[in-house]
C-alpha positions as CSV (number, residue, x, y, z in Angstrom):
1,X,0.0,0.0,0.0
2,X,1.4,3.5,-1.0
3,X,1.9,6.1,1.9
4,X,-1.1,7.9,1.1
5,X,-3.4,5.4,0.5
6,X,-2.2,4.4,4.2
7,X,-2.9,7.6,5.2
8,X,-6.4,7.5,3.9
9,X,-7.2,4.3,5.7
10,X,-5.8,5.3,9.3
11,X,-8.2,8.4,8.5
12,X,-11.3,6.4,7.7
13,X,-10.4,4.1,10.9
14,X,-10.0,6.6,13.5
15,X,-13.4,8.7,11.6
16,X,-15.2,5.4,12.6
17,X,-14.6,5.9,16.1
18,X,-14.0,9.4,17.2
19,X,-17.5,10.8,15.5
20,X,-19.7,7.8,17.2
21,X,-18.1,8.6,20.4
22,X,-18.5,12.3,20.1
23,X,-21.9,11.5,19.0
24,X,-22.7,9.0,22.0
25,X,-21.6,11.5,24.4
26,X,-24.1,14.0,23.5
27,X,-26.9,10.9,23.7
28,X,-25.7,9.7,26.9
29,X,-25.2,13.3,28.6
30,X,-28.8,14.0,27.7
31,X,-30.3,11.0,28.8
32,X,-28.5,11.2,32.5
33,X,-29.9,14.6,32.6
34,X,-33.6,13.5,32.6
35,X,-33.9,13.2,28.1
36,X,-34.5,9.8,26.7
37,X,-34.8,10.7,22.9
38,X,-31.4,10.4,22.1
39,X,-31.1,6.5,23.8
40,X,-34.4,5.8,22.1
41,X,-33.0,6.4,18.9
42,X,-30.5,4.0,20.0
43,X,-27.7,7.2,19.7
44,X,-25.8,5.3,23.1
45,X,-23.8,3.8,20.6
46,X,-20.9,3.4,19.3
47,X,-21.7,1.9,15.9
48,X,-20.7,3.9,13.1
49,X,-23.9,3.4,11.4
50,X,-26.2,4.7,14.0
51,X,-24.5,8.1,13.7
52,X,-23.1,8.9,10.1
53,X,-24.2,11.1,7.6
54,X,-22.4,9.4,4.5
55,X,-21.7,13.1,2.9
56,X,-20.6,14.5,6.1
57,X,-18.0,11.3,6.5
58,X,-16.8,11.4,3.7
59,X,-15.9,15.3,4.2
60,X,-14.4,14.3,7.2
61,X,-12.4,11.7,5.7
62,X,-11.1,13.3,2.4
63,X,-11.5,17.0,3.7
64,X,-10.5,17.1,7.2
65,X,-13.9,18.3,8.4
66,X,-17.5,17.2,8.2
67,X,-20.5,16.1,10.3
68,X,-22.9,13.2,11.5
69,X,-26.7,12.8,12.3
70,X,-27.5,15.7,14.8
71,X,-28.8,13.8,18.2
72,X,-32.0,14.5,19.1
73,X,-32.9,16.5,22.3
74,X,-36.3,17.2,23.7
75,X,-35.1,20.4,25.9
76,X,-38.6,19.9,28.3
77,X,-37.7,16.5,29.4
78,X,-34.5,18.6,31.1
79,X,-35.1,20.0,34.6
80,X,-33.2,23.2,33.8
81,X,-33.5,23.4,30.0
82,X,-31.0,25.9,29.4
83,X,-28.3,23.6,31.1
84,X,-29.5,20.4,30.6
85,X,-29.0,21.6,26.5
86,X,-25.3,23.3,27.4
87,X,-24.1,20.1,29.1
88,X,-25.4,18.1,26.6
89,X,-23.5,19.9,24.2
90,X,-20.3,19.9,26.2
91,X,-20.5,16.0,26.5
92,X,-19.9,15.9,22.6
93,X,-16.1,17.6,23.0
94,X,-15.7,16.0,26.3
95,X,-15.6,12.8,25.3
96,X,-13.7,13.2,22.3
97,X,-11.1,14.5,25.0
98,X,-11.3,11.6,27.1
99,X,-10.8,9.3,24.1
100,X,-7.8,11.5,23.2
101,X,-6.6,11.1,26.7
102,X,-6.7,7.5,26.8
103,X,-5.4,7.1,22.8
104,X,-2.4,9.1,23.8
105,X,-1.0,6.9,27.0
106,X,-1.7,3.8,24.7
107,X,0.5,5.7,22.2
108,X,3.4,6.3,24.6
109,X,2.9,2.9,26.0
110,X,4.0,1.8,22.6
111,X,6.5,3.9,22.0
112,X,8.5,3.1,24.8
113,X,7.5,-0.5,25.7
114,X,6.7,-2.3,21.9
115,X,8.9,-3.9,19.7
116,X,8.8,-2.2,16.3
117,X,7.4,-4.5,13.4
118,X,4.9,-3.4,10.6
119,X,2.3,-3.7,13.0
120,X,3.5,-1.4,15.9
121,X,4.3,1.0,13.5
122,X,1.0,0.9,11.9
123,X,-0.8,1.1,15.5
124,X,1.6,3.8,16.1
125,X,0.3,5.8,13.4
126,X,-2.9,5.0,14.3
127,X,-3.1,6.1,17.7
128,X,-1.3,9.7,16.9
129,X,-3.8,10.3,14.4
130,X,-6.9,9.5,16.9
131,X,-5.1,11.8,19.3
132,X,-5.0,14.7,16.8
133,X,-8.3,13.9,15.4
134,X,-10.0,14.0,18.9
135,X,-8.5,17.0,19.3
136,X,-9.2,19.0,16.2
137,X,-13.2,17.9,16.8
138,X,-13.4,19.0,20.5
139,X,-11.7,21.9,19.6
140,X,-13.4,23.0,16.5
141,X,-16.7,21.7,18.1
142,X,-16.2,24.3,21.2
143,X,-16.3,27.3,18.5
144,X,-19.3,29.6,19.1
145,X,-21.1,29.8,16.3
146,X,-24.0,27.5,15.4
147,X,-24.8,25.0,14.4
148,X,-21.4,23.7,16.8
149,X,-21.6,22.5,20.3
150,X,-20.1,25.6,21.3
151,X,-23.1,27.4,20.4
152,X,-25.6,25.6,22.6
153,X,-23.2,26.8,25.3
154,X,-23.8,29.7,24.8
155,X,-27.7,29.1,25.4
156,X,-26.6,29.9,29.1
157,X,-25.0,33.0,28.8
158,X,-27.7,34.8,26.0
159,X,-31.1,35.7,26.0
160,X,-33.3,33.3,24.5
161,X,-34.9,35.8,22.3
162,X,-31.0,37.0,20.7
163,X,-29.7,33.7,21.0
164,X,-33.0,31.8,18.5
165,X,-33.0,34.9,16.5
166,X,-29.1,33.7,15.6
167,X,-30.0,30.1,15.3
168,X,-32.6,31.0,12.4
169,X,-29.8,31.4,10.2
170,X,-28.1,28.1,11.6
171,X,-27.7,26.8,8.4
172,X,-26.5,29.7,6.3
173,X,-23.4,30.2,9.2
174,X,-22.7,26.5,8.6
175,X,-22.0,26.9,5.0
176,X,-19.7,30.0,5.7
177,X,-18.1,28.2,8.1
178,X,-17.6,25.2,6.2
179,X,-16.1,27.8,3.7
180,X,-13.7,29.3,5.6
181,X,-12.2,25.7,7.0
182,X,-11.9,24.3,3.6
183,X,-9.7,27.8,2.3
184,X,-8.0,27.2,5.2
185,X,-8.7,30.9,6.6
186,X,-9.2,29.5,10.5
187,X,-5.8,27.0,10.1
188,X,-3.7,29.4,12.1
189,X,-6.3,29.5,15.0
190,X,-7.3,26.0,15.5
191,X,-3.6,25.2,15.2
192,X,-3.0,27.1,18.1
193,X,-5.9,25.9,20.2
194,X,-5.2,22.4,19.2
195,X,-1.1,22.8,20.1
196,X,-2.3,24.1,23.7
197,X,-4.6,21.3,24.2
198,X,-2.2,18.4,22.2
199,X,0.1,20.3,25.3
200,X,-1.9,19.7,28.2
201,X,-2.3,15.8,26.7
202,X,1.4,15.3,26.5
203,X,1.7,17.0,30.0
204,X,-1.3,14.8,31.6
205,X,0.3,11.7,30.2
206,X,4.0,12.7,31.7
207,X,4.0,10.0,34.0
208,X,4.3,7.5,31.6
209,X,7.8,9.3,30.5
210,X,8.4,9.2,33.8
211,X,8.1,5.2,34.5
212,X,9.8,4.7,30.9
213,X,13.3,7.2,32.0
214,X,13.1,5.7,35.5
215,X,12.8,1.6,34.0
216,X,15.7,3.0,31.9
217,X,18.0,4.2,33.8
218,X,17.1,1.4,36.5
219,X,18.5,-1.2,33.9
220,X,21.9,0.4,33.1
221,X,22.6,1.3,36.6
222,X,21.7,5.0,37.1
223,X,20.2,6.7,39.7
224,X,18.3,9.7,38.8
């Protein structure tokens, strides 16, 4: 397989689990928060199917950014609408953290502990790429501007009247922003954002160094 097509097929594997798990999050947030629609939809999931929007995938995929089936919410079934819909919202980044978290100490763990074949070195790949994907979607995901998570958190902060009058034109704002990613206008912002946070990752997962310099060290006879 050439490098790219490599490329394109650690993209389409780590696509097939960082949107269901963003996706889930929002279902399972807004079910613990007193909404069922989402779970029955059968959106607590994290089967690819129950959440992709083939156009929006294949964005993602081939153009670095797209989308999946919006999750449903029925704001009334939450005891305090206004954050019952932010926290919901939140979940979606959240958990696309969390899995970027947990795909970076398996990363180091095979850095420093695997033997490197083909194998490893795919897994490797595979595992940075989830990290940075995770990243990107939480991060551009937090932006303020509808129809992105961000937006609903802002629910809590705005007037309702000022805040629907903005999400009448939901759709139009997508399509701009859509724009503006694809020319690459917002590339020097999200870079920054996603270095801070890819930051905080290496720096939450520093222990792991640690235990690998220490075993190190410990084996040619050097105290540190």
């Amino acid at each position: 397989m050439t490098a790219q097509g490599m490329y394109y097929l650690i993209r389409a594997l780590v696509t097939l689990i960082a949107i269901p798990f963003h996706e889930a999050g929002h279902a399972l947030a807004a079910w613990l928060l007193g909404d069922p629609t989402a779970k029955r939809e059968g959106r607590i999931s994290l089967n690819p199917f129950r959440h992709f929007d083939l156009v929006g995938t294949l964005c993602m995929i081939f153009a670095g950014v797209g989308w999946a089936k919006p999750v449903s919410t029925d704001p009334r079934n939450f005891k305090n609408p206004k954050w019952g819909m932010a926290l919901t919202a939140l979940a979606g980044p959240a958990a696309n953290l969390l899995l970027a978290y947990l795909g970076m100490v398996a990363w180091k763990i095979l850095y420093y502990w695997a033997p490197t074949t083909m194998i490893t070195i795919f897994a490797a790949r595979f595992l940075q790429y989830l990290v940075m994907m995770d990243v990107g979607l939480a991060v551009f995901n937090l932006i303020p501007i509808p129809p992105l998570d961000g937006s609903r958190i802002l629910l809590v902060a705005l007037p309702q009247r000022i805040y629907f009058q903005i999400m009448r034109y939901e759709r139009v704002i997508f399509v701009i922003l859509l724009a503006a990613v694809w020319a690459g206008v917002l590339d020097g912002v999200l870079g920054t954002f996603n270095d801070v946070v890819w930051d905080l990752l290496d720096l939450g997962t520093g222990y792991i160094d640690q235990i690998a310099y220490s075993a190190y060290y410990a084996a040619i006879g050097t105290v540190i």
